[in-house]
N, CA, C and O of each residue as an XYZ file, in Angstrom:
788
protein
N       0.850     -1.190      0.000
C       0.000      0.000      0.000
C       0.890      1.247      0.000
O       1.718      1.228      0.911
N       0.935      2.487     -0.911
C       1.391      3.581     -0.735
C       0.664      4.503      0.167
O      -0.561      4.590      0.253
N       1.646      5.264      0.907
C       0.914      6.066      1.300
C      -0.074      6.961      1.196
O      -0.648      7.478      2.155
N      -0.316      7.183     -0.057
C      -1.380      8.642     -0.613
C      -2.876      7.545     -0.679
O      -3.983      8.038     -0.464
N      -2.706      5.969     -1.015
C      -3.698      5.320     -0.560
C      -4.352      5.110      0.783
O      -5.559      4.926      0.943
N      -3.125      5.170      2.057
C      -3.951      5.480      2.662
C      -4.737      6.747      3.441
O      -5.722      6.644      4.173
N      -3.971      8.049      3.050
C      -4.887      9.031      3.204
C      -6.312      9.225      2.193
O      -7.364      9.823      2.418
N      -5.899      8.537      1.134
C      -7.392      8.150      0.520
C      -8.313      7.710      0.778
O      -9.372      8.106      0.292
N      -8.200      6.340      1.982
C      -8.984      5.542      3.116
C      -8.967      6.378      3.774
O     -10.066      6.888      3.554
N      -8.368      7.119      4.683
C      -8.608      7.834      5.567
C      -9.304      9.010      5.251
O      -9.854      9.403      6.280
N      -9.498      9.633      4.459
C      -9.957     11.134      3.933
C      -9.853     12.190      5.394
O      -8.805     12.648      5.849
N     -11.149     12.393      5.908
C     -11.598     13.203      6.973
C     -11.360     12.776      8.451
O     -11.136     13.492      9.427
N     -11.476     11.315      8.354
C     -11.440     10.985      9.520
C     -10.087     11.041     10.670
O      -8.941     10.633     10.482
N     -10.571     11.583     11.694
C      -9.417     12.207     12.536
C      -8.624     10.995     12.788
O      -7.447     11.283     12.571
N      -8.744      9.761     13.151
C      -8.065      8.644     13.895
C      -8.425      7.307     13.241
O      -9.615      7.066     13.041
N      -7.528      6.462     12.911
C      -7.612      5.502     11.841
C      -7.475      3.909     13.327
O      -6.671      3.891     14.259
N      -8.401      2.976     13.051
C      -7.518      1.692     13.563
C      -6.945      0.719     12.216
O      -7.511      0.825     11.129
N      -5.935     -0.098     12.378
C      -5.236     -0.990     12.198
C      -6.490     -1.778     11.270
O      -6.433     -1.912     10.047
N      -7.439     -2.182     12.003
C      -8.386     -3.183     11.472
C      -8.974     -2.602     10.267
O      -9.285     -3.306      9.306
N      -9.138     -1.315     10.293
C      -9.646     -0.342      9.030
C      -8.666     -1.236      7.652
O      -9.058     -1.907      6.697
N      -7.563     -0.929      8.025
C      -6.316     -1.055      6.641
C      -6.773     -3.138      6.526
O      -6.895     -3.508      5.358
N      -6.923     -3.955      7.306
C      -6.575     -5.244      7.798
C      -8.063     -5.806      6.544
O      -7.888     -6.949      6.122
N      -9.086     -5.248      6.127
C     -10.235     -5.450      5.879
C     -10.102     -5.884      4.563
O      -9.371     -5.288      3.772
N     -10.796     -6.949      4.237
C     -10.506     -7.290      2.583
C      -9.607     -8.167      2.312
O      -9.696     -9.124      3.081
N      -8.569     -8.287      1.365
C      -7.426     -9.228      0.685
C      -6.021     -8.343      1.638
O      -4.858     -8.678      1.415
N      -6.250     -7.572      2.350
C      -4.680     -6.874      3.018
C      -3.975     -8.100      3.696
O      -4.281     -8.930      4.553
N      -2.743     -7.787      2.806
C      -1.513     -8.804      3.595
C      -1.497     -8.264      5.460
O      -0.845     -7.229      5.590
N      -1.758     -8.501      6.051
C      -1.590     -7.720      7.857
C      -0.065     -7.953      7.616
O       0.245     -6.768      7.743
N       1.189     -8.608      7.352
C       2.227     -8.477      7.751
C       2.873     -7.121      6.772
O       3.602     -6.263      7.268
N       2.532     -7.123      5.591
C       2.704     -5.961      5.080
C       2.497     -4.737      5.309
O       3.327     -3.839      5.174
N       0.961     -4.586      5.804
C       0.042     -3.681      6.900
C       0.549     -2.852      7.689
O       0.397     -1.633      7.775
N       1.596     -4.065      8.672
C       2.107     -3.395      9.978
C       3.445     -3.042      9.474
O       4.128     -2.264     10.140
N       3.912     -3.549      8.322
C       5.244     -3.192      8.150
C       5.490     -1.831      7.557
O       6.532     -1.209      7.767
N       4.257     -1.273      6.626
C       4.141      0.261      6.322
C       3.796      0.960      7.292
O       4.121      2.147      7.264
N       3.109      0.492      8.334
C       2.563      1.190      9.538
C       3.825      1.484      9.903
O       4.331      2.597      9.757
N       4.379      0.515     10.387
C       5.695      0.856     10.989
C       6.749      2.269     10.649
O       7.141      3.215     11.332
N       6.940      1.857      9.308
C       7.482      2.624      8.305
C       6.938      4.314      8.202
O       7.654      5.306      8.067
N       5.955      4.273      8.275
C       5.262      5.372      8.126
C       5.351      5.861      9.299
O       6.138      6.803      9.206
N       5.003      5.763     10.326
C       5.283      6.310     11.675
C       6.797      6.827     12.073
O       6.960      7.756     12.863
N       7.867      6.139     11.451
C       9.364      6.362     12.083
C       9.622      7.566     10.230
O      10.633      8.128      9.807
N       8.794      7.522      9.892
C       8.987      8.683      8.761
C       7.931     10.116      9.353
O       7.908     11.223      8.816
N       7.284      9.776     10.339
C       6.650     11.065     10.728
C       5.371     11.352     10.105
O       4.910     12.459     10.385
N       4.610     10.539      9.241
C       3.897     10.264      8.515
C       2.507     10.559      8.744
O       1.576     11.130      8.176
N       2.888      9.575     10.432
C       1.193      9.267     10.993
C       2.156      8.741     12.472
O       3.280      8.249     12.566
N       1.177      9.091     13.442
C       1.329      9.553     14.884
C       0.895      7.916     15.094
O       0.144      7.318     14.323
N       1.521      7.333     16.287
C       0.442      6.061     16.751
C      -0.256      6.217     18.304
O       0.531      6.419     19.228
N      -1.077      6.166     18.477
C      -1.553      6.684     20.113
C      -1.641      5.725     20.917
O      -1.665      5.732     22.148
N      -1.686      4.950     20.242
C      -1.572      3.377     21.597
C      -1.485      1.861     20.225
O      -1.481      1.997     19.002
N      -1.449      1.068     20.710
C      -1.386     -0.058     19.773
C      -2.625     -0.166     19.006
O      -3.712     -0.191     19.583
N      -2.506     -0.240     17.558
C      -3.347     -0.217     16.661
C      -4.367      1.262     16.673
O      -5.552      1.197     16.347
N      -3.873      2.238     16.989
C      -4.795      3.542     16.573
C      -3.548      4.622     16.546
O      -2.599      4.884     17.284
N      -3.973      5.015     15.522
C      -3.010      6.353     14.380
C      -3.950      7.336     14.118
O      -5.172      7.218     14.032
N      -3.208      8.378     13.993
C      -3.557      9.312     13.388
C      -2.694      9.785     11.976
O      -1.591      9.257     11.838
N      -2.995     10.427     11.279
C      -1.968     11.103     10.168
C      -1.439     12.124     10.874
O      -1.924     12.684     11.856
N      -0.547     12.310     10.392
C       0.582     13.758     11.043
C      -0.014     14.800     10.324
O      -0.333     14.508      9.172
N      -0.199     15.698     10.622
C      -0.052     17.385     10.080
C       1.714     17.056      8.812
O       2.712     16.454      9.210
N       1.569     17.599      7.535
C       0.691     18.435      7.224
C      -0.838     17.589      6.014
O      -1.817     18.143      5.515
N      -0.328     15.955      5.937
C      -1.336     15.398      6.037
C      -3.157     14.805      6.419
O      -4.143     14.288      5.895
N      -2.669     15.310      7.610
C      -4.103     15.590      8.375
C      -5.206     16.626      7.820
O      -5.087     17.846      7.718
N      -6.224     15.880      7.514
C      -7.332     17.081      7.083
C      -8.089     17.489      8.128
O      -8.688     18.562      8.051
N      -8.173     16.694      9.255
C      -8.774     16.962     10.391
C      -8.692     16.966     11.669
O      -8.709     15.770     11.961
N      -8.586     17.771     12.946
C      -7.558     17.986     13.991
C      -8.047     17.063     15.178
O      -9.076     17.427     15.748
N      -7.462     15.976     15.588
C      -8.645     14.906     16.399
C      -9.088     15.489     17.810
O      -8.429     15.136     18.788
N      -9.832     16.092     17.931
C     -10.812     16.536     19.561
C      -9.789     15.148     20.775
O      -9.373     14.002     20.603
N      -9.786     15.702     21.415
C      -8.737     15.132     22.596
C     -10.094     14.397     23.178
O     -10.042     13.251     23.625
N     -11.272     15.138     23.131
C     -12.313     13.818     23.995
C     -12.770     12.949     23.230
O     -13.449     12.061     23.746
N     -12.499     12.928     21.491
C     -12.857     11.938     20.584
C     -11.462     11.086     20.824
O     -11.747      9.912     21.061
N     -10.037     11.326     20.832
C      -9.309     10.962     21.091
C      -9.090     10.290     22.346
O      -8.133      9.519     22.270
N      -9.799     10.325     23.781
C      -9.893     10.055     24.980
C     -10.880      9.111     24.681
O     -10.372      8.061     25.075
N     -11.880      8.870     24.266
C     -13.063      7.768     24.003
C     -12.418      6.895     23.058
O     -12.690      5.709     23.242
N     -11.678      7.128     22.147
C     -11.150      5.865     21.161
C      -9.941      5.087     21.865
O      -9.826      3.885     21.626
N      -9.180      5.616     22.584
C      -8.294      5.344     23.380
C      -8.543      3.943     24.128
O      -8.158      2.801     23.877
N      -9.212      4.399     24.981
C      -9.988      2.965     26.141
C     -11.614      3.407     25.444
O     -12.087      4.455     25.885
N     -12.219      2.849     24.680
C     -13.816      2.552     24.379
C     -15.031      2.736     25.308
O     -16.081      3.366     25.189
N     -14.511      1.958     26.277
C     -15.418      1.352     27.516
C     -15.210      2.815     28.375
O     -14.837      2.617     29.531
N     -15.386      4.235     28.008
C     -14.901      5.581     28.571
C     -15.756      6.505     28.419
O     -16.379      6.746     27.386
N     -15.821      7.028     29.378
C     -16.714      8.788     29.212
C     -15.842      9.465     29.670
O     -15.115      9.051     30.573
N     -15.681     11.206     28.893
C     -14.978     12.079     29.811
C     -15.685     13.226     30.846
O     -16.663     13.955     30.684
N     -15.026     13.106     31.644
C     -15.504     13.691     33.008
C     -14.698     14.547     33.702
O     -13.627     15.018     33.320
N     -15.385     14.766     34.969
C     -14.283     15.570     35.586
C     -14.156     16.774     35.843
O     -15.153     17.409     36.186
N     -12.948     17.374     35.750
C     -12.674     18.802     35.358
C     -12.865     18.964     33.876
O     -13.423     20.013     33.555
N     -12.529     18.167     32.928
C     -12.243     18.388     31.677
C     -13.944     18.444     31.173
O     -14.274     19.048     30.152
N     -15.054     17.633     32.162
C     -16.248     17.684     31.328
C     -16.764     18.909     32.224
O     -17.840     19.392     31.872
N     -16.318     19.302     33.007
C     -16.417     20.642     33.974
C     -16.185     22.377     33.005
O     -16.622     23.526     32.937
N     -15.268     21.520     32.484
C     -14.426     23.206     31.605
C     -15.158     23.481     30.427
O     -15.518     24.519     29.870
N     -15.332     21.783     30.103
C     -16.416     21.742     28.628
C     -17.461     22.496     28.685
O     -17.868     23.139     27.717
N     -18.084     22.493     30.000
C     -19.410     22.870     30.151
C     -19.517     24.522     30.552
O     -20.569     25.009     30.967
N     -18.456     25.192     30.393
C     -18.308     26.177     31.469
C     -18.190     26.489     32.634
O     -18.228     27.668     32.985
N     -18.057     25.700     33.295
C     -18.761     25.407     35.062
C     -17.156     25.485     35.874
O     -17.122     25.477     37.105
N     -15.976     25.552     35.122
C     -14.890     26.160     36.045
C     -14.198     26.958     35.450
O     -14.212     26.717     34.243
N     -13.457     27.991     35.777
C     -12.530     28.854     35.112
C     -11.433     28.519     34.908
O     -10.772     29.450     34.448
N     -10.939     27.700     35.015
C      -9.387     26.908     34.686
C      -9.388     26.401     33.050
O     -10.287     26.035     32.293
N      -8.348     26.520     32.946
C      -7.824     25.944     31.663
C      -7.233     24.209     32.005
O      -6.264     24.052     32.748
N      -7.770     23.304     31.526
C      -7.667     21.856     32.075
C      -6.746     21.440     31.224
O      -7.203     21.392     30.082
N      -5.634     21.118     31.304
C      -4.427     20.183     30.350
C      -4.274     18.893     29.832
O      -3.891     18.455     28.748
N      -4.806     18.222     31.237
C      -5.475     16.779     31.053
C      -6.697     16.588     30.436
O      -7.423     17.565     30.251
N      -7.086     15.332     30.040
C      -8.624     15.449     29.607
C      -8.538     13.874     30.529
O      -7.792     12.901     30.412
N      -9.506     14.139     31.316
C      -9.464     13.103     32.025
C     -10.939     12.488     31.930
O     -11.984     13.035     31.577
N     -10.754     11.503     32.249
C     -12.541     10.144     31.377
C     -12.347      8.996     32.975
O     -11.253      9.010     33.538
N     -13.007      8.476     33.301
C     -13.805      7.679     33.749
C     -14.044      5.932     32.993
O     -14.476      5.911     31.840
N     -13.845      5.027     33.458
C     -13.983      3.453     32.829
C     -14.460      2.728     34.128
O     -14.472      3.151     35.284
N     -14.886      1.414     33.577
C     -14.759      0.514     34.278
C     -13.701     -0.274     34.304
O     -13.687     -1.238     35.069
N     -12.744     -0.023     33.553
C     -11.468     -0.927     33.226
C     -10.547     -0.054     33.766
O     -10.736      1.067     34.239
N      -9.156     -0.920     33.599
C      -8.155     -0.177     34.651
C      -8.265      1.091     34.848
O      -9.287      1.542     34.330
N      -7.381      2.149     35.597
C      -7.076      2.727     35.218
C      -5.869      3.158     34.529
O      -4.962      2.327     34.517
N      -5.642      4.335     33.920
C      -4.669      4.259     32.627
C      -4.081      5.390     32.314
O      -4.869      6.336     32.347
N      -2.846      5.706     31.979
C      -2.137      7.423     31.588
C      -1.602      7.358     30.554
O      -0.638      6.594     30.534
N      -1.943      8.088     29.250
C      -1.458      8.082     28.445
C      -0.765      9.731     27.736
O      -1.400     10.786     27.727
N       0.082      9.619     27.415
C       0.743     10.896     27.185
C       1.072     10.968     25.045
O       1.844     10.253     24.408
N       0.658     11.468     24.804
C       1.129     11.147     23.164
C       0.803     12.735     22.908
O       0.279     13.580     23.634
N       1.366     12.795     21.484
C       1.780     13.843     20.934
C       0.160     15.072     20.660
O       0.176     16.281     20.428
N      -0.943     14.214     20.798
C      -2.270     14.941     21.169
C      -3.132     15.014     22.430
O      -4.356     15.067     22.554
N      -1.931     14.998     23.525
C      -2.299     15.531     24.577
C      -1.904     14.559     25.825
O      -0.942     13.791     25.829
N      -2.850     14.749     26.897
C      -2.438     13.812     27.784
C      -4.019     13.353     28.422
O      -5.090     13.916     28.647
N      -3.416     11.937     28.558
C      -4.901     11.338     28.650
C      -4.864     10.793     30.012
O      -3.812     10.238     30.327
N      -5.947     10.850     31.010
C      -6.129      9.820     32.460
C      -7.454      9.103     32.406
O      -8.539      9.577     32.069
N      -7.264      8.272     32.672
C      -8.075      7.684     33.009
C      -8.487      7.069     34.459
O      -7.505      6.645     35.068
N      -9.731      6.928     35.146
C     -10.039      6.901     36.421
C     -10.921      5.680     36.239
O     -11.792      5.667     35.370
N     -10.723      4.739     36.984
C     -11.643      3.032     37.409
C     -12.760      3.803     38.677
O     -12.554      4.297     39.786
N     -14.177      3.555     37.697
C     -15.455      3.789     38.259
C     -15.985      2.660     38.529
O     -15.665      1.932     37.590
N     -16.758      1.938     39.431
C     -17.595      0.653     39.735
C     -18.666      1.088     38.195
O     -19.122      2.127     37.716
N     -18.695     -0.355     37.853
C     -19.755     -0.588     36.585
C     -21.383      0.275     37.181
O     -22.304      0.774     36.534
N     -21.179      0.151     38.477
C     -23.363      0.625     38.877
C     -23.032      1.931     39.120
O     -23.741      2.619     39.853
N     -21.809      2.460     38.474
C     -21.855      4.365     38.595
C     -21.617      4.939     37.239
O     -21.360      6.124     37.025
N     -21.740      3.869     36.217
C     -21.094      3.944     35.192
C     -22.432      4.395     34.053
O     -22.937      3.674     33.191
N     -22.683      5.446     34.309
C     -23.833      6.178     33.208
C     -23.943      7.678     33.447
O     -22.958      8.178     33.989
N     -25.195      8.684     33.074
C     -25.390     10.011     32.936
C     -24.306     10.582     32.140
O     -23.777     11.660     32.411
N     -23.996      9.858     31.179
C     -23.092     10.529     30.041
C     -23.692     10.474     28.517
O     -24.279      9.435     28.217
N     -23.597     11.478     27.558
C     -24.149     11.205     26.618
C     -23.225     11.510     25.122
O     -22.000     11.436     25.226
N     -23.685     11.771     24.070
C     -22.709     11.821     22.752
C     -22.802     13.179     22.334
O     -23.755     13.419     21.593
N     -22.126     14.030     22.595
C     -21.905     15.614     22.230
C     -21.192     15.737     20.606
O     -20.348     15.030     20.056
N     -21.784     16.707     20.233
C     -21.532     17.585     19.214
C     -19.980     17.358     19.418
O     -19.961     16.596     20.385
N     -18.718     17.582     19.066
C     -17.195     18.314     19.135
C     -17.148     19.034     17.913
O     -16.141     19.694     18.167
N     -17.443     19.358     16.909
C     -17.521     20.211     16.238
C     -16.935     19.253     15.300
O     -16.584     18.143     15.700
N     -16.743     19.786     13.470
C     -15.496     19.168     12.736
C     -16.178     17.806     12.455
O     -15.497     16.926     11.928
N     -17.519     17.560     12.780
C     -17.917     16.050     12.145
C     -17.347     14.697     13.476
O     -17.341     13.469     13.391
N     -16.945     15.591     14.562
C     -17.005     14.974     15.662
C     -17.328     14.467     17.131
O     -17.039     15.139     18.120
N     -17.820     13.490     17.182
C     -18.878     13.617     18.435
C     -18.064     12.490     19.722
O     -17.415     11.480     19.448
N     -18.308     12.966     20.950
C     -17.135     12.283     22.140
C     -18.658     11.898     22.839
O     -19.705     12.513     22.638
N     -18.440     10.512     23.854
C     -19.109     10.357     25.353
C     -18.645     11.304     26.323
O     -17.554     11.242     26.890
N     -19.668     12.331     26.516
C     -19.256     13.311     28.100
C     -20.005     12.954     29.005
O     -21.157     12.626     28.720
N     -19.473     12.917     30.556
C     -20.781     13.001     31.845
C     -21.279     14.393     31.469
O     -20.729     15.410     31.045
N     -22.831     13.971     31.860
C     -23.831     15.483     31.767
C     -23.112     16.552     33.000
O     -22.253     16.082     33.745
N     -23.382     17.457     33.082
C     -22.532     18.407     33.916
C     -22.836     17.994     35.403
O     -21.936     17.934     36.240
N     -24.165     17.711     35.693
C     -24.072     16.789     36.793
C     -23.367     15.899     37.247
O     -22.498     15.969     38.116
N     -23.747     14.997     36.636
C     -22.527     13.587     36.323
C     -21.123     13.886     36.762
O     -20.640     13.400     37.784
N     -20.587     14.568     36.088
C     -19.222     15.253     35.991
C     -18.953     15.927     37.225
O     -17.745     16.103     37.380
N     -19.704     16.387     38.203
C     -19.672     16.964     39.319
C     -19.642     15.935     40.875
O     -19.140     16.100     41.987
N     -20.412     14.913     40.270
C     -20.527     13.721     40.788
C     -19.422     12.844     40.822
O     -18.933     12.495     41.896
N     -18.915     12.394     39.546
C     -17.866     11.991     39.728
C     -16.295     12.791     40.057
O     -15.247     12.154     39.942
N     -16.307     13.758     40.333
C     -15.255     14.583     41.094
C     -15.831     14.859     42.501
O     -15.162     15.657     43.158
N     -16.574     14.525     42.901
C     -16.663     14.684     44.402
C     -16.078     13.543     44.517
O     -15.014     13.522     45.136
N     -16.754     11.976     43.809
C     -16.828     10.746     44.616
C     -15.325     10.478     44.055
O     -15.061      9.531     44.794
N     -14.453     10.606     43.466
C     -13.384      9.979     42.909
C     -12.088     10.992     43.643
O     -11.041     10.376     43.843
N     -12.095     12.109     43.946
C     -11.219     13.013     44.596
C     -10.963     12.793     46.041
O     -11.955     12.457     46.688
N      -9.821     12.913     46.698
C      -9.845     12.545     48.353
C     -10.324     13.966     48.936
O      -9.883     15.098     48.739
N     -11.264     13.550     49.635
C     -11.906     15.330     49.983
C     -12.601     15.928     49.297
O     -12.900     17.111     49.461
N     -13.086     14.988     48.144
C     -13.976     15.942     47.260
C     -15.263     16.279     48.155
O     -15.758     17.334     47.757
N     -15.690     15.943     48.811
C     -17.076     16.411     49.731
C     -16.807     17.372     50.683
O     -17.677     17.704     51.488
N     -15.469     17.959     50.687
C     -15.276     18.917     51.457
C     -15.751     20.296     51.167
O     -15.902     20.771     50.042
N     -15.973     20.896     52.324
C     -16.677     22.655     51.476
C     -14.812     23.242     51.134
O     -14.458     24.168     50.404
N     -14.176     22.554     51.742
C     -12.698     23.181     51.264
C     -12.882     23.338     50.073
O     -13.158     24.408     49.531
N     -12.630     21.398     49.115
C     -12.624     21.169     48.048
C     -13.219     21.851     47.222
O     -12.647     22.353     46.254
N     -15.097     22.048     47.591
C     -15.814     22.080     46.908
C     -15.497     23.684     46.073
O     -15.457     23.959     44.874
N     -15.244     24.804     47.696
C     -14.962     25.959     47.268
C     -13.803     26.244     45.873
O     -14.103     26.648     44.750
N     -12.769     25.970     46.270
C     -11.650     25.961     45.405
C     -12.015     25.496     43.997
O     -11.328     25.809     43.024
N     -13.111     24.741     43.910
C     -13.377     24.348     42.172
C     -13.878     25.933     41.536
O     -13.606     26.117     40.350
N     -14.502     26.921     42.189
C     -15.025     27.951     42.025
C     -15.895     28.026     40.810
O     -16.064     28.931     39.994
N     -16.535     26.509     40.944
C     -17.912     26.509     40.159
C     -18.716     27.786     39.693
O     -19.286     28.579     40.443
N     -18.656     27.838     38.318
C     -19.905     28.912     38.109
C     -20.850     28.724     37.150
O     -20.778     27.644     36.565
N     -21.749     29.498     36.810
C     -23.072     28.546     36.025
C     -23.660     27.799     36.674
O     -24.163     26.859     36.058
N     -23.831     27.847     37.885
C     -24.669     26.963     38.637
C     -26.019     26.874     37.999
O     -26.570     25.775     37.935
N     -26.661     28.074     37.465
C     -27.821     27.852     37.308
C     -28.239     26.667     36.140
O     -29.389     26.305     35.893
N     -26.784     26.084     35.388
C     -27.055     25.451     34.144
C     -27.586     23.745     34.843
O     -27.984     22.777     34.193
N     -27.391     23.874     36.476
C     -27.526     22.270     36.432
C     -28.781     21.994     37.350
O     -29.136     22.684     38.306
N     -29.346     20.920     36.899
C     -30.375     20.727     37.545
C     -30.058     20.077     38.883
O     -29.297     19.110     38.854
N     -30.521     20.465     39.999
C     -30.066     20.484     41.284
C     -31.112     19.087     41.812
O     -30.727     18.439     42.786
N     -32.268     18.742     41.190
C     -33.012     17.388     41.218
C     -32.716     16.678     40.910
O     -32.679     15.597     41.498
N     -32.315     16.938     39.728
C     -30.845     15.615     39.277
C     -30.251     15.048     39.815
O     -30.357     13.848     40.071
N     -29.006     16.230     40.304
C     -28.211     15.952     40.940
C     -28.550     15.158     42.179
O     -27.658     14.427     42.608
N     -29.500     15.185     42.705
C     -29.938     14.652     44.151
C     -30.570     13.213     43.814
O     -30.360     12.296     44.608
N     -31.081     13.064     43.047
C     -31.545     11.702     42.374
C     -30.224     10.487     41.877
O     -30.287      9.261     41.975
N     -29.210     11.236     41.397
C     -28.244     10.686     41.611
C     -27.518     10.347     42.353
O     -27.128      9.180     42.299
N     -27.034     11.236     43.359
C     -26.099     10.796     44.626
C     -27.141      9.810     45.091
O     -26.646      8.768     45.522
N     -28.876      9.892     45.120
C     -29.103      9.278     46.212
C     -29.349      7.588     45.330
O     -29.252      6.465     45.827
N     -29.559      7.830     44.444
C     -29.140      6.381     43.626
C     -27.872      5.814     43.970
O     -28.007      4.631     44.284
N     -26.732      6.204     44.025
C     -25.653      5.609     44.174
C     -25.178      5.258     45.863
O     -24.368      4.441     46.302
N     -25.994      6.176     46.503
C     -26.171      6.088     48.004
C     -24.961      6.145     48.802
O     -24.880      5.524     49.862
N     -23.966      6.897     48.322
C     -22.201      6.582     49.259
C     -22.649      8.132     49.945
O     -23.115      9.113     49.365
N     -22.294      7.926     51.488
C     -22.480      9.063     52.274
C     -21.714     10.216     51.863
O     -22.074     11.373     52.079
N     -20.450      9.822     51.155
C     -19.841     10.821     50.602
C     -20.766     11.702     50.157
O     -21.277     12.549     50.889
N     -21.214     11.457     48.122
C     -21.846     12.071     47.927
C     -23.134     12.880     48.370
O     -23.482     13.961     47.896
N     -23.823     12.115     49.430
C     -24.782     13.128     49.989
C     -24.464     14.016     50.737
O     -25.255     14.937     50.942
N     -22.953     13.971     51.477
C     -22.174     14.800     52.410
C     -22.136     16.423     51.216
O     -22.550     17.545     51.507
N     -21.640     16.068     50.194
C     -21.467     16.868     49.123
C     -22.512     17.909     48.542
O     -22.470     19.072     48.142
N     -23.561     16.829     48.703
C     -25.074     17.404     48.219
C     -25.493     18.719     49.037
O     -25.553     19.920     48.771
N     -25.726     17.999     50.047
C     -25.991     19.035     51.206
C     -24.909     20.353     51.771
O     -25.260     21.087     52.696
């Protein structure tokens, strides 16, 4: 396969897997051997085993770090501060984009950013949905609730009025405060109701 074939497969799309190229009559040992090739030529970026991107000035499209954070580990929503900043709801500039799994947790650092990942119990593992990212791209975020939820319950001290102050939450009015209470009390850890109240 030459390369200009596979930005031809690839056109728009921000992040390519392995199995994409593997589909059809493809030799896979050949596959990985241009992969290879192509990557130590600067070609195309690899972000973890079997997912690439094309390099700039190749790239037609710039991959969203939370589309990039969901392809990463699958089984992922992003949360947090990062689904905090998304939403408006803190004044910080967030560096990390940090997501939520039921599977390990995980740190990944590559040339489009830096990724964390946080191990949630499977029965806390929802109130996230598929957002717009602009560019023909859409990520799993916790709803701003959600996202508030899981930074109380996942932070040491997140139920503190210390903690809570220092996030210097604003837009309060964007979240539904019934929600929010329907949730902590679904999940029932004294933490979060410590938080609530």
């Amino acid at each position: 396969m030459e390369f200009s074939e596979l930005v031809g497969i690839i056109q728009e799309e921000p992040l390519f897997d392995t199995g994409l190229l593997l589909a059809g009559d493809a030799n896979p040992r050949e596959i990985h051997r241009q992969l290879s090739r192509w990557k130590q030529a600067g070609k195309i970026h690899q972000l973890r085993r079997g997912l690439y991107c094309l390099a700039p000035p190749f790239q037609k499209v710039n991959p969203h770090p939370f589309l990039v954070a969901n392809r990463l580990i699958p089984a992922s929503y992003v949360s947090l501060q990062s689904a905090l900043a998304f939403y408006g709801m803190i004044p910080e500039h967030v560096p990390v984009t940090t997501s939520v799994t039921t599977s390990r947790p995980a740190h990944w650092e590559t040339l489009l950013g830096i990724f964390d990942f946080r191990h949630i119990q499977v029965d806390f593992f929802y109130g996230y949905r598929l957002v717009d990212l602009g560019e023909k791209q859409q990520g799993f975020i916790a709803s701003p609730e959600k996202a508030l939820l899981d930074l109380v319950y996942l932070e040491p001290g997140g139920d503190t009025p210390d903690y809570l102050t220092e996030l210097r939450l604003t837009n309060l009015d964007r979240l539904d405060w019934q929600l929010i209470g329907q949730l902590a009390e679904q999940v029932g850890k004294p933490k979060l109701l410590r938080a609530l109240a």
